[in-house]
PyMOL Python script that loads the backbone (N, CA, C, O; Angstrom):
from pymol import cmd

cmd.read_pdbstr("""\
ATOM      1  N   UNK A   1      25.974 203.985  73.212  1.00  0.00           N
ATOM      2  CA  UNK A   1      26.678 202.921  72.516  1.00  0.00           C
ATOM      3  C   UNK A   1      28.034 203.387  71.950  1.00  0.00           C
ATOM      4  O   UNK A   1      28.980 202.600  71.902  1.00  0.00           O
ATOM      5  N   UNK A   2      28.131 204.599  71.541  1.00  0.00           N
ATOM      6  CA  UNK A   2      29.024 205.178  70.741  1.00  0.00           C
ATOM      7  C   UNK A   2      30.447 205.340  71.985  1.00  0.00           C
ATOM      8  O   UNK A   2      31.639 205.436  71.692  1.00  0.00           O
ATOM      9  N   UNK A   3      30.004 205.331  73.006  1.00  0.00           N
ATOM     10  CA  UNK A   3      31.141 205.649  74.161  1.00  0.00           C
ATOM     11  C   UNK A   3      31.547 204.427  74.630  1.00  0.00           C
ATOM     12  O   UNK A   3      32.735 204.108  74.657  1.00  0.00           O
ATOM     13  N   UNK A   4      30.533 203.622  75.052  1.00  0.00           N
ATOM     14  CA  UNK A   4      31.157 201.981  74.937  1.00  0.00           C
ATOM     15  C   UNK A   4      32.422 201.505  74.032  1.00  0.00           C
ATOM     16  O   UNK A   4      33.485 201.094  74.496  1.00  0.00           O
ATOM     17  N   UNK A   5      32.056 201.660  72.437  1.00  0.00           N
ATOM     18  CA  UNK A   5      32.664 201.386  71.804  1.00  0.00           C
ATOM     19  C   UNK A   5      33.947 202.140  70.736  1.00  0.00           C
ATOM     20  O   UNK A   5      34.298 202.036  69.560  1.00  0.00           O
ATOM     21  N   UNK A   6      34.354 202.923  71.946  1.00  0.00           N
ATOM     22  CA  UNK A   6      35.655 203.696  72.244  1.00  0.00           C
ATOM     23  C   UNK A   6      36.271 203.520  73.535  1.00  0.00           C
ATOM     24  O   UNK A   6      37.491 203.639  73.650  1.00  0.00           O
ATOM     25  N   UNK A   7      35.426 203.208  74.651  1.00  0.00           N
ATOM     26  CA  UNK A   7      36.254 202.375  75.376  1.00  0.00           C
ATOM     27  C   UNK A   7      36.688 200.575  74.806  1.00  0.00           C
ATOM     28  O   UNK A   7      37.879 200.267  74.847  1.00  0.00           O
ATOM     29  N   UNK A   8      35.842 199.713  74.401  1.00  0.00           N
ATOM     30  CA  UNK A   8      36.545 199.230  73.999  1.00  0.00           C
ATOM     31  C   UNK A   8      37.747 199.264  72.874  1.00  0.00           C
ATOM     32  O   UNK A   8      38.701 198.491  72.779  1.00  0.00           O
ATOM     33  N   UNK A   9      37.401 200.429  72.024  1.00  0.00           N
ATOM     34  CA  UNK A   9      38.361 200.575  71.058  1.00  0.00           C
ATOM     35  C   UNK A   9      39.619 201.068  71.411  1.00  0.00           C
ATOM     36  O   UNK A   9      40.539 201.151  70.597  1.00  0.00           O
ATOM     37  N   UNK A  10      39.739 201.521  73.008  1.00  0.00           N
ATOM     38  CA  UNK A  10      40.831 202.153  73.216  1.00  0.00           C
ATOM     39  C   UNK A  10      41.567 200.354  73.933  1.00  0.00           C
ATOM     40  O   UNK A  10      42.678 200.005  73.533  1.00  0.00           O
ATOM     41  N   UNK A  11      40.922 199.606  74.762  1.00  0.00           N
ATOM     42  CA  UNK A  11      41.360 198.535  75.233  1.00  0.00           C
ATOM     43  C   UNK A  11      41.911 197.270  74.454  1.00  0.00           C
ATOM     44  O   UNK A  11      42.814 196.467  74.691  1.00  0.00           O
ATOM     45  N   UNK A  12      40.875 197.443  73.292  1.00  0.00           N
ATOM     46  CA  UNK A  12      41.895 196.397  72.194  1.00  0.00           C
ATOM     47  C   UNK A  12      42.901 196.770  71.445  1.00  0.00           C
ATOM     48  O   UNK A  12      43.551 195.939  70.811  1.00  0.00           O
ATOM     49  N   UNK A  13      43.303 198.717  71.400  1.00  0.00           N
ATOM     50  CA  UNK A  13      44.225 199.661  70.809  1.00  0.00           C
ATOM     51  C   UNK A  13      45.483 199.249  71.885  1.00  0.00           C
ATOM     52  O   UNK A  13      46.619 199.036  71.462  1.00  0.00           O
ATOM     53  N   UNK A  14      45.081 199.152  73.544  1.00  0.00           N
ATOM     54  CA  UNK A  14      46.448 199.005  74.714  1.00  0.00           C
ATOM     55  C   UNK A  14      46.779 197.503  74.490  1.00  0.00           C
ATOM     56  O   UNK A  14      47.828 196.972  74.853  1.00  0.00           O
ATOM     57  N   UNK A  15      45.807 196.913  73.880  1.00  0.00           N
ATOM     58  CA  UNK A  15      46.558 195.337  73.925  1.00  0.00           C
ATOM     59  C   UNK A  15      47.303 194.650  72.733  1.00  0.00           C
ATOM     60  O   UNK A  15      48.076 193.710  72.920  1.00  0.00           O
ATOM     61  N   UNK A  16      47.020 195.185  71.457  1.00  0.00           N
ATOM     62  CA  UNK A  16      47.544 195.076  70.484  1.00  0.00           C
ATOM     63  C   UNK A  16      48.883 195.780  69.832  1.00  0.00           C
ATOM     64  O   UNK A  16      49.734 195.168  69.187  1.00  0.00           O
ATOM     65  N   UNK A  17      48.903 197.513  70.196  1.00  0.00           N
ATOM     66  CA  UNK A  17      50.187 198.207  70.078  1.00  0.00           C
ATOM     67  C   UNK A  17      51.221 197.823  70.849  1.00  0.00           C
ATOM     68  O   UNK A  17      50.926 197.654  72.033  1.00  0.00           O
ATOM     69  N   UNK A  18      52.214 197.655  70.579  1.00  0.00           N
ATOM     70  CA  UNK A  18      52.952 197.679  71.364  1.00  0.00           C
ATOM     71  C   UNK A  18      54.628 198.756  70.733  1.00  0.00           C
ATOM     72  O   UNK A  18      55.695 199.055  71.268  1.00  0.00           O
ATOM     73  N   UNK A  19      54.249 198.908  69.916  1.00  0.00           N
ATOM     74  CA  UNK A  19      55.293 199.668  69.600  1.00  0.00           C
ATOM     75  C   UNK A  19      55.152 201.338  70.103  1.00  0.00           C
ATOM     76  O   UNK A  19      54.228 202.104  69.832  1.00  0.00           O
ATOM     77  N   UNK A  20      56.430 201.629  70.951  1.00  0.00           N
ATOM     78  CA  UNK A  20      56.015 202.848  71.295  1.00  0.00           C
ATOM     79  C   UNK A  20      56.109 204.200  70.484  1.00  0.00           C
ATOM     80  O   UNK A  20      55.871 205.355  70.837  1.00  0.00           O
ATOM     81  N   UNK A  21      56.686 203.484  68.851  1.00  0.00           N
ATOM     82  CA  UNK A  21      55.867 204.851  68.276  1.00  0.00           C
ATOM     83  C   UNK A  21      54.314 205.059  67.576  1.00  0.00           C
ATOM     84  O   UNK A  21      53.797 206.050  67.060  1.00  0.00           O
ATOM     85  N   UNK A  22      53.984 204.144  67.721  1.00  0.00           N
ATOM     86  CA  UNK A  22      52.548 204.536  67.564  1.00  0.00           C
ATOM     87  C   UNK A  22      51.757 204.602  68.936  1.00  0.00           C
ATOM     88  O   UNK A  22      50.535 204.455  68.956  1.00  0.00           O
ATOM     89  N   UNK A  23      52.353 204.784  69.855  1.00  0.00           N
ATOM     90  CA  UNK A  23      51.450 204.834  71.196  1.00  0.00           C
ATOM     91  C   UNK A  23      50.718 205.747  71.114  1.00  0.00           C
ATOM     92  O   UNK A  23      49.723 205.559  71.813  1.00  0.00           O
ATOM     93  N   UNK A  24      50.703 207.268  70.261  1.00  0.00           N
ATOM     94  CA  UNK A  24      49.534 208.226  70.060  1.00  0.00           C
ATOM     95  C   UNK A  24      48.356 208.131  69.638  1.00  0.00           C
ATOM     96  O   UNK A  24      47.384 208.882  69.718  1.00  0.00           O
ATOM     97  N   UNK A  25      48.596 206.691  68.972  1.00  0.00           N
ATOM     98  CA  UNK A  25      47.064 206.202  68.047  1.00  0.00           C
ATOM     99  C   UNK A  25      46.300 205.272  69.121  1.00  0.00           C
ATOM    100  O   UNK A  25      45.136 204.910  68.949  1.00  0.00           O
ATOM    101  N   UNK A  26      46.995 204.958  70.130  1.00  0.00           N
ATOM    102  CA  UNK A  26      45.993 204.111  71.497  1.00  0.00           C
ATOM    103  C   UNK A  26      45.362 205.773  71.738  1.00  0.00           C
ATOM    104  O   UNK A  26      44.168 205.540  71.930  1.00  0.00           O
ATOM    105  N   UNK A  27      45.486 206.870  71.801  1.00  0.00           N
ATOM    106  CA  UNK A  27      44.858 207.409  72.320  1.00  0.00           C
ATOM    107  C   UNK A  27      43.859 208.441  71.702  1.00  0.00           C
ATOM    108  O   UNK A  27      42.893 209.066  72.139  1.00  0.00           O
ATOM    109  N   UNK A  28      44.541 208.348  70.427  1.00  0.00           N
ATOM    110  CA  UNK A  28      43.732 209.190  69.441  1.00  0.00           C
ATOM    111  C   UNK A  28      42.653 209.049  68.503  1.00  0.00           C
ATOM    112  O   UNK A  28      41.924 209.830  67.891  1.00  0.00           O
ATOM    113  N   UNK A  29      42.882 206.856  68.649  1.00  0.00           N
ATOM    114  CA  UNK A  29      42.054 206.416  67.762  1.00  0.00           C
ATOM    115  C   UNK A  29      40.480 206.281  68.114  1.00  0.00           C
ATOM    116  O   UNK A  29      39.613 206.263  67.240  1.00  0.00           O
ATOM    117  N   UNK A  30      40.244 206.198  69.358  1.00  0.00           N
ATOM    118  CA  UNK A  30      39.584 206.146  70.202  1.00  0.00           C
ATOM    119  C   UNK A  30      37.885 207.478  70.158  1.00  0.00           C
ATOM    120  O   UNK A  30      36.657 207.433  70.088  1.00  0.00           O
ATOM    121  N   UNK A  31      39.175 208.607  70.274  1.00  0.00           N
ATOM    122  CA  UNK A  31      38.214 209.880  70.183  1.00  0.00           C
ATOM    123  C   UNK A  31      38.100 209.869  68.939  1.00  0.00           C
ATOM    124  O   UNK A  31      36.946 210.084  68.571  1.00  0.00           O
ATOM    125  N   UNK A  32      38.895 209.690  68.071  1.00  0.00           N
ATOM    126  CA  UNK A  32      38.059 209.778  66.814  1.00  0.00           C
ATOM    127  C   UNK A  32      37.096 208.980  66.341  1.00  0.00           C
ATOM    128  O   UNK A  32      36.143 209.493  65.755  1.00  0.00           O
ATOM    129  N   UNK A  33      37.179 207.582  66.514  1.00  0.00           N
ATOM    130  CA  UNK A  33      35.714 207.046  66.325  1.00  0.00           C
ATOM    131  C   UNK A  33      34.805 207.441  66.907  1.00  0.00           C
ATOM    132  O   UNK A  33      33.771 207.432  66.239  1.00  0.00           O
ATOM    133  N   UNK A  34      34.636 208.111  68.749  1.00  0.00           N
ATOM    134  CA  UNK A  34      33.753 208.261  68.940  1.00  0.00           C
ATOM    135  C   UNK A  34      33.040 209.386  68.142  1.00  0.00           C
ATOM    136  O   UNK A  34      31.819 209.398  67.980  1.00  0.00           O
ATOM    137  N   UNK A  35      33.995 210.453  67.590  1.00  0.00           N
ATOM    138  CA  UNK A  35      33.434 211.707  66.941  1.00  0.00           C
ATOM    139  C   UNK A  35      32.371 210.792  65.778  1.00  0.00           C
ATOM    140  O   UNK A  35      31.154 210.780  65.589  1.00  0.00           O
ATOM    141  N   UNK A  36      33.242 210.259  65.313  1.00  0.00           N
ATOM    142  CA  UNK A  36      32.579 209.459  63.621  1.00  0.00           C
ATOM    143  C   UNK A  36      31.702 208.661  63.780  1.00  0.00           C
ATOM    144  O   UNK A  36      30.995 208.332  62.828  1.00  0.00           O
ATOM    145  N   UNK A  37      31.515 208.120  65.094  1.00  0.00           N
ATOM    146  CA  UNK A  37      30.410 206.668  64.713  1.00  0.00           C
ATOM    147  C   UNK A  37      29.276 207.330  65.748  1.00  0.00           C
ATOM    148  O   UNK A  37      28.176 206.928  65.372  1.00  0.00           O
ATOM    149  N   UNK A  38      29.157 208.113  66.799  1.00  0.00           N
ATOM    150  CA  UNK A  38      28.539 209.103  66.927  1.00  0.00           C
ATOM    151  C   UNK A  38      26.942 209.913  66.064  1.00  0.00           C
ATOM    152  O   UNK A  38      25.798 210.230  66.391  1.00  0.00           O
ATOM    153  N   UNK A  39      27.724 209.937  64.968  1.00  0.00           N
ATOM    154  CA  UNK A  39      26.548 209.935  63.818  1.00  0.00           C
ATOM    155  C   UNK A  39      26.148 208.973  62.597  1.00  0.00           C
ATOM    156  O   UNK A  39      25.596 209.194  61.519  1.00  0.00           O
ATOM    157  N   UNK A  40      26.580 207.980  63.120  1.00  0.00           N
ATOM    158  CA  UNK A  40      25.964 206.709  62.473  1.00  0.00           C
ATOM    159  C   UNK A  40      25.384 205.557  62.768  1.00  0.00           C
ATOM    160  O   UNK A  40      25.877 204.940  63.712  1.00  0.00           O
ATOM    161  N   UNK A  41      24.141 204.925  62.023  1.00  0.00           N
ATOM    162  CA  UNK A  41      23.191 204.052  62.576  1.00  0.00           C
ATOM    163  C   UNK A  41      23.611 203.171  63.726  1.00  0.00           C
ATOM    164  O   UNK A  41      24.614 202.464  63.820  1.00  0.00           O
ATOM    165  N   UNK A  42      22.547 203.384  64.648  1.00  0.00           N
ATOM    166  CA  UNK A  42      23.010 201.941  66.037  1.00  0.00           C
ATOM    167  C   UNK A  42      23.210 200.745  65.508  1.00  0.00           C
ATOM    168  O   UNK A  42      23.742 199.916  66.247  1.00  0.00           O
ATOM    169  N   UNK A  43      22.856 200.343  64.144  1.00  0.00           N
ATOM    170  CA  UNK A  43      23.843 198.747  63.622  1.00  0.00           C
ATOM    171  C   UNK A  43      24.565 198.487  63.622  1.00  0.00           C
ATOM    172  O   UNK A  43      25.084 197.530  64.197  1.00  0.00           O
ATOM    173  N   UNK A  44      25.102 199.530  62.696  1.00  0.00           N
ATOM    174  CA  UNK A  44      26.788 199.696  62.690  1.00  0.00           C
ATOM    175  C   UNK A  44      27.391 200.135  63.890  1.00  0.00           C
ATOM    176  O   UNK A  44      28.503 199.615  63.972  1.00  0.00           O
ATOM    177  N   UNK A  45      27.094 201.026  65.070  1.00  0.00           N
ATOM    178  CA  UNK A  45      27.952 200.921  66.272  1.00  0.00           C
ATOM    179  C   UNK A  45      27.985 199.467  66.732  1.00  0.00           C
ATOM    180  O   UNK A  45      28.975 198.746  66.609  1.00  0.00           O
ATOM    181  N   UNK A  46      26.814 199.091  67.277  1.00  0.00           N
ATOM    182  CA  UNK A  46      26.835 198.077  67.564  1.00  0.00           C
ATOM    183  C   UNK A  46      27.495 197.116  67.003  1.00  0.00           C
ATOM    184  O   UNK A  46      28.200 196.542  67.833  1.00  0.00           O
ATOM    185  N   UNK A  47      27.644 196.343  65.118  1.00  0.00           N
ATOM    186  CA  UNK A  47      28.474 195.953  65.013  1.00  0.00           C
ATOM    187  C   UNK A  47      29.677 195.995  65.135  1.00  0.00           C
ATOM    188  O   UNK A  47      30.271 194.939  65.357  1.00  0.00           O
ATOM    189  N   UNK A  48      30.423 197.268  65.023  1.00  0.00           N
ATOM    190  CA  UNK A  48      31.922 197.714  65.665  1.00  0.00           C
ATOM    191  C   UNK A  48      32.259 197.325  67.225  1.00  0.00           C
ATOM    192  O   UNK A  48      33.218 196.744  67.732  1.00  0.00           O
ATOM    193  N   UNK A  49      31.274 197.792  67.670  1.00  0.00           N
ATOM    194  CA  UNK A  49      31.384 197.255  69.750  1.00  0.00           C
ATOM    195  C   UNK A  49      31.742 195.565  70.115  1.00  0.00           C
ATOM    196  O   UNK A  49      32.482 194.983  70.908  1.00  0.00           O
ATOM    197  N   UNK A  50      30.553 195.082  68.825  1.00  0.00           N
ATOM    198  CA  UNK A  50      30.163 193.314  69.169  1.00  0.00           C
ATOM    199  C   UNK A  50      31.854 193.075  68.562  1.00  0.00           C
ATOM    200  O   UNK A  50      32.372 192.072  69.051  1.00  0.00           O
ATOM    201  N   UNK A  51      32.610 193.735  67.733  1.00  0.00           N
ATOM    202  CA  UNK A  51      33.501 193.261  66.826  1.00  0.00           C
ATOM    203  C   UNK A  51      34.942 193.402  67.462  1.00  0.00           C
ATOM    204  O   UNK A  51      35.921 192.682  67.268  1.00  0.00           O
ATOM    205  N   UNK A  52      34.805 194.638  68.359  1.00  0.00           N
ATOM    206  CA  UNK A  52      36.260 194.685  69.411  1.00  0.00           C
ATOM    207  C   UNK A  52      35.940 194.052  70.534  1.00  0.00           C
ATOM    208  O   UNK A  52      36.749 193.692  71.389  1.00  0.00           O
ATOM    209  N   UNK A  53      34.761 193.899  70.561  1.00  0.00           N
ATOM    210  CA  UNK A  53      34.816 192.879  72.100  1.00  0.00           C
ATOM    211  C   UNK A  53      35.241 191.865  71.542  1.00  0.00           C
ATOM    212  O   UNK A  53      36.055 191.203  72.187  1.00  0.00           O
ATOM    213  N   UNK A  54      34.892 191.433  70.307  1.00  0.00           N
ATOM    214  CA  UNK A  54      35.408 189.907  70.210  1.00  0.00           C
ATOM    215  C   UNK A  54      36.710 189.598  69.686  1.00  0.00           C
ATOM    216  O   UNK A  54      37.106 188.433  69.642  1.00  0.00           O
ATOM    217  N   UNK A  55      37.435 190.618  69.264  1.00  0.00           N
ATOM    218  CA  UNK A  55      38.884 191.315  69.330  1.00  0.00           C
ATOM    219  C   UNK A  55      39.579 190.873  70.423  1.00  0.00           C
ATOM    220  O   UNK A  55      40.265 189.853  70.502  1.00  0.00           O
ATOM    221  N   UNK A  56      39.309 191.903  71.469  1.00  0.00           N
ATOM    222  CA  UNK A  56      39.794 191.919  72.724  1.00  0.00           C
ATOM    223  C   UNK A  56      39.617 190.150  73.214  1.00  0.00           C
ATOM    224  O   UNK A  56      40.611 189.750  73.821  1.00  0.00           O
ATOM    225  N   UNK A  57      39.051 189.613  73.117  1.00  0.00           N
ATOM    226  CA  UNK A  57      38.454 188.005  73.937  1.00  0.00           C
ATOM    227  C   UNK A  57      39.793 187.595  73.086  1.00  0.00           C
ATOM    228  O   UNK A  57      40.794 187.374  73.767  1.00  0.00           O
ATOM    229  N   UNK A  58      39.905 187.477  71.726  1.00  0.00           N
ATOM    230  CA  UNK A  58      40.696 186.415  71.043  1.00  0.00           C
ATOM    231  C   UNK A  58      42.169 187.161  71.488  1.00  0.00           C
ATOM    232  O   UNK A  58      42.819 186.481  72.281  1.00  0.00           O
ATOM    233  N   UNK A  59      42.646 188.162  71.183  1.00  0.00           N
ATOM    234  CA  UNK A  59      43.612 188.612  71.844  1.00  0.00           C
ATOM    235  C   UNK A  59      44.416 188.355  73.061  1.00  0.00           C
ATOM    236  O   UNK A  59      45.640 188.267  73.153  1.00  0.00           O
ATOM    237  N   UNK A  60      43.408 188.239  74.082  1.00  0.00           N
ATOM    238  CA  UNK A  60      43.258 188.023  75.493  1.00  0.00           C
ATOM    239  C   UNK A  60      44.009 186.216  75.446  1.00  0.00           C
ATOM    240  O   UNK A  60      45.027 185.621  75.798  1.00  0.00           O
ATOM    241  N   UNK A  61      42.930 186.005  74.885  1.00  0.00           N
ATOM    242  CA  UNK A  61      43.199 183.760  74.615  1.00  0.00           C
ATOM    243  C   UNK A  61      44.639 183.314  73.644  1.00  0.00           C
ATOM    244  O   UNK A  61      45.196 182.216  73.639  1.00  0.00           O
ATOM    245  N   UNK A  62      44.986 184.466  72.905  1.00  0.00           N
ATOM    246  CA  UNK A  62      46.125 184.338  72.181  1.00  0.00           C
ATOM    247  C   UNK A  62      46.875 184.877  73.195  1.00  0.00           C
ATOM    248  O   UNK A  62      47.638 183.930  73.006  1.00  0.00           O
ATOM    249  N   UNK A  63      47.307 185.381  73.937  1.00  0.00           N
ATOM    250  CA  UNK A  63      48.565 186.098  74.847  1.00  0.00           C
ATOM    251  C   UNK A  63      48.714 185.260  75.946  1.00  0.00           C
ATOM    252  O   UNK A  63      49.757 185.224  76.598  1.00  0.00           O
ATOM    253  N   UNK A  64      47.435 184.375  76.268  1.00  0.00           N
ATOM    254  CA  UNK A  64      47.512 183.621  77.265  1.00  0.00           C
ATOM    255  C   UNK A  64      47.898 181.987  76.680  1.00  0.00           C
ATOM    256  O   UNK A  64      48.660 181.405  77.452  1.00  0.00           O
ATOM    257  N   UNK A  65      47.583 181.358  75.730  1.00  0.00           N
ATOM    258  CA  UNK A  65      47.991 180.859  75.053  1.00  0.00           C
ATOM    259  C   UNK A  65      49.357 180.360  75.050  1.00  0.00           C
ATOM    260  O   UNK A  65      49.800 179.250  75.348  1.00  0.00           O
ATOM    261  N   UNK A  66      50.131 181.797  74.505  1.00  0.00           N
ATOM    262  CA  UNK A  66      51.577 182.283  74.043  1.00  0.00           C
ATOM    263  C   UNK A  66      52.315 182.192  75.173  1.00  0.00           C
ATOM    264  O   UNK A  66      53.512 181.981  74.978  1.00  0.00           O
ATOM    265  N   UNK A  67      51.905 182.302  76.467  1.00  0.00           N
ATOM    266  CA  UNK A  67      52.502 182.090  77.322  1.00  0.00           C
ATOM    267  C   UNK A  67      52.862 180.709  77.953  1.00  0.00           C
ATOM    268  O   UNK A  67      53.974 180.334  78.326  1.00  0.00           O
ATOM    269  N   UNK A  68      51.647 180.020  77.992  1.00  0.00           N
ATOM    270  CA  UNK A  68      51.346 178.656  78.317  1.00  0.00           C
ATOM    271  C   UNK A  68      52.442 178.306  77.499  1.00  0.00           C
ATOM    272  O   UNK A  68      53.402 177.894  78.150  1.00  0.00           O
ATOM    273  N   UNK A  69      52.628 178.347  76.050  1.00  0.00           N
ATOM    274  CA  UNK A  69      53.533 177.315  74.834  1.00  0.00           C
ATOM    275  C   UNK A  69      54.548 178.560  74.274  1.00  0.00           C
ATOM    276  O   UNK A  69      54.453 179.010  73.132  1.00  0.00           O
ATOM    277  N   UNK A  70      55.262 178.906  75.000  1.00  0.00           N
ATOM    278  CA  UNK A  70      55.918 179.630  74.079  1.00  0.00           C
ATOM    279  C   UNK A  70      56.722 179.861  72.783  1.00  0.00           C
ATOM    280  O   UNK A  70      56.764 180.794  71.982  1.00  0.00           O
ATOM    281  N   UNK A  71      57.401 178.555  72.881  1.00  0.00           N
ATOM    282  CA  UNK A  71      57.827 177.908  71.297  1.00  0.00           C
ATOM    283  C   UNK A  71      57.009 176.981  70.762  1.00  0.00           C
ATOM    284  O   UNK A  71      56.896 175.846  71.227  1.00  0.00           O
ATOM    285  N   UNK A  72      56.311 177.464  69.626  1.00  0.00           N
ATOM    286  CA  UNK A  72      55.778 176.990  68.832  1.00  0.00           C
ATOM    287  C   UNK A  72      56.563 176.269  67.650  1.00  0.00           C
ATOM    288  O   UNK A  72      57.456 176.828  67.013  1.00  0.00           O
ATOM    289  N   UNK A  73      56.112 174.911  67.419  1.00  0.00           N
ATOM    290  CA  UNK A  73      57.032 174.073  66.956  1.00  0.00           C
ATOM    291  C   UNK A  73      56.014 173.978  65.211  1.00  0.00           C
ATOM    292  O   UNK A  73      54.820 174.275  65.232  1.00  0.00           O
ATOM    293  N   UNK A  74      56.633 173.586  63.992  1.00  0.00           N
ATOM    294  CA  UNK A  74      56.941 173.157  62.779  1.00  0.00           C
ATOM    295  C   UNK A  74      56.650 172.368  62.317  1.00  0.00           C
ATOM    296  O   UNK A  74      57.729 172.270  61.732  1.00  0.00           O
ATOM    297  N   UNK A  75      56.244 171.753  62.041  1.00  0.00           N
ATOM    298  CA  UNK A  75      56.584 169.776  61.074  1.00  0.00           C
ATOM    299  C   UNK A  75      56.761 170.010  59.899  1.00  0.00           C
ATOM    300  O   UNK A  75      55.972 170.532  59.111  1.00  0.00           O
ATOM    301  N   UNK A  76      57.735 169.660  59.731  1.00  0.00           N
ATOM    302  CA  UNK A  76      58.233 169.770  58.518  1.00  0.00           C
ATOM    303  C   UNK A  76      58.495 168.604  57.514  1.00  0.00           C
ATOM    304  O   UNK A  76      58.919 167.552  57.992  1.00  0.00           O
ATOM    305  N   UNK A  77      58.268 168.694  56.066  1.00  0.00           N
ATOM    306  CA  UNK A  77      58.415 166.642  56.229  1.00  0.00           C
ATOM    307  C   UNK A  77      59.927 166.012  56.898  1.00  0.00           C
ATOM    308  O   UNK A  77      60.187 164.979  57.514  1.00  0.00           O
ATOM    309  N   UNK A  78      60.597 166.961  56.528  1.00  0.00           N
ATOM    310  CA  UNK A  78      62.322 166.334  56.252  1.00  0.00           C
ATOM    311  C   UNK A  78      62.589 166.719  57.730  1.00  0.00           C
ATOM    312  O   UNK A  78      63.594 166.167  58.180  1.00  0.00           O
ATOM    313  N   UNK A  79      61.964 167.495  58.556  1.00  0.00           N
ATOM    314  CA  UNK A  79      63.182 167.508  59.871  1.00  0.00           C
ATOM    315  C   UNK A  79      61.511 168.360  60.894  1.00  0.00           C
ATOM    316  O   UNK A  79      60.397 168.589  60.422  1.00  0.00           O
ATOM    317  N   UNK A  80      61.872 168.541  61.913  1.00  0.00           N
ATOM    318  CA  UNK A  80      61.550 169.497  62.637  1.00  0.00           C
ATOM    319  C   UNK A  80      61.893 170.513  63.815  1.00  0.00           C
ATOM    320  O   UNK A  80      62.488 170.424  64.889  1.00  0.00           O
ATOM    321  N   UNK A  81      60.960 171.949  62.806  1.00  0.00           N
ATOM    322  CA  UNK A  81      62.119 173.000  63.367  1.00  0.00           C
ATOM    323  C   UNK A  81      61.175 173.607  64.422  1.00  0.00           C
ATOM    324  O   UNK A  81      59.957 173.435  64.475  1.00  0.00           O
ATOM    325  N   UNK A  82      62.002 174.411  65.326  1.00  0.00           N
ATOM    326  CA  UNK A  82      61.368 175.589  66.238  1.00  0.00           C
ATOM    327  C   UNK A  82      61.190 176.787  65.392  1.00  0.00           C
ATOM    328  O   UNK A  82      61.721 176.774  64.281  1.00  0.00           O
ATOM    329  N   UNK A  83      60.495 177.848  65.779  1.00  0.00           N
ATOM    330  CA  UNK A  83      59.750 178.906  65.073  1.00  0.00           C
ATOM    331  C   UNK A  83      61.256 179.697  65.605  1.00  0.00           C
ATOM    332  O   UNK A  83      61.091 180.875  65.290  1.00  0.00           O
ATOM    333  N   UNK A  84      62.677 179.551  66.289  1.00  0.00           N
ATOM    334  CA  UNK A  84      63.828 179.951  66.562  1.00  0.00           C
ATOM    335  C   UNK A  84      64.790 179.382  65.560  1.00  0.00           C
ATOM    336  O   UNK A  84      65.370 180.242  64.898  1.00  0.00           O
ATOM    337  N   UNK A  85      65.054 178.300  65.330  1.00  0.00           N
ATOM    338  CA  UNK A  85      66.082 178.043  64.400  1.00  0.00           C
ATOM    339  C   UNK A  85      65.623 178.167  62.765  1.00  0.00           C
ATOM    340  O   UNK A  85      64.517 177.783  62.385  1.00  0.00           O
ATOM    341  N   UNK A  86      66.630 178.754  61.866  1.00  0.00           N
ATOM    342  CA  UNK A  86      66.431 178.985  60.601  1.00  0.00           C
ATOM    343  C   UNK A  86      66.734 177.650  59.944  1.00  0.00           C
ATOM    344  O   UNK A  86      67.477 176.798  60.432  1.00  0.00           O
ATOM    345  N   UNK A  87      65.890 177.520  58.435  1.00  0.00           N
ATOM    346  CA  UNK A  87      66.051 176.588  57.854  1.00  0.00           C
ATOM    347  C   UNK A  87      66.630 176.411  56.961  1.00  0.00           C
ATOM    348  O   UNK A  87      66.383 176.927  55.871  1.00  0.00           O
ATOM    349  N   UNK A  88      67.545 175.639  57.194  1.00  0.00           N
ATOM    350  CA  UNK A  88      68.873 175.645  56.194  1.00  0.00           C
ATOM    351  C   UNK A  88      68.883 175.154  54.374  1.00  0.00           C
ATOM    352  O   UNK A  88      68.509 174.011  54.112  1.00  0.00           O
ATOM    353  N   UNK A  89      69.329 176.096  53.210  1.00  0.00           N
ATOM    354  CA  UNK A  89      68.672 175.791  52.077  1.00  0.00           C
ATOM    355  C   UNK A  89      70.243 174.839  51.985  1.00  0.00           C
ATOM    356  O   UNK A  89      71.342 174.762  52.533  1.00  0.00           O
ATOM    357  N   UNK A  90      69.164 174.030  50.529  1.00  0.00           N
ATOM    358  CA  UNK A  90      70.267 172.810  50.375  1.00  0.00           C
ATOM    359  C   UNK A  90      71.037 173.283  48.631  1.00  0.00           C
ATOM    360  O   UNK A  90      71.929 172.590  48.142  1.00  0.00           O
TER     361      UNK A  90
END
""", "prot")
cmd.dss("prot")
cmd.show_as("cartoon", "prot")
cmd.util.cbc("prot")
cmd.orient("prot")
């Protein structure tokens, strides 16, 4: 269980970073849980595993999503804005 849920921890680590200075922690974060959760109850792995899989799913549905609608629109009472134009103070 404990290796499962370092592969997923490394797959919801490649889909969420994107900044390439933390790209060391997609790879580091990974082995270190497995060291740590390794020696702790199969509940708790298991809850961590059940918890990046369901990470990874919403992630997955948000990026696909984001693509489908890419500007996400506002209502505003007085006007409506794009999540691109700033709102002008009066």
């Amino acid at each position: 269980m404990p290796v499962i849920m370092a592969i997923l921890t490394f797959i919801q680590n490649k889909m969420t970073i994107k900044d390439p200075n933390q790209k060391m922690m997609i790879y580091f974060m990974p082995l270190f849980m497995l060291v740590i959760f390794n020696n702790f109850p199969a509940g708790l792995v298991l809850y961590w595993t059940f918890s990046n899989g369901l990470g990874i799913l919403q992630q997955y549905l948000l990026e696909k999503n984001m693509k489908k609608h890419p500007a996400a629109t506002v209502i505003v009472p007085e006007k409506v804005y794009t999540m691109n134009q700033k709102r002008k103070k009066k």
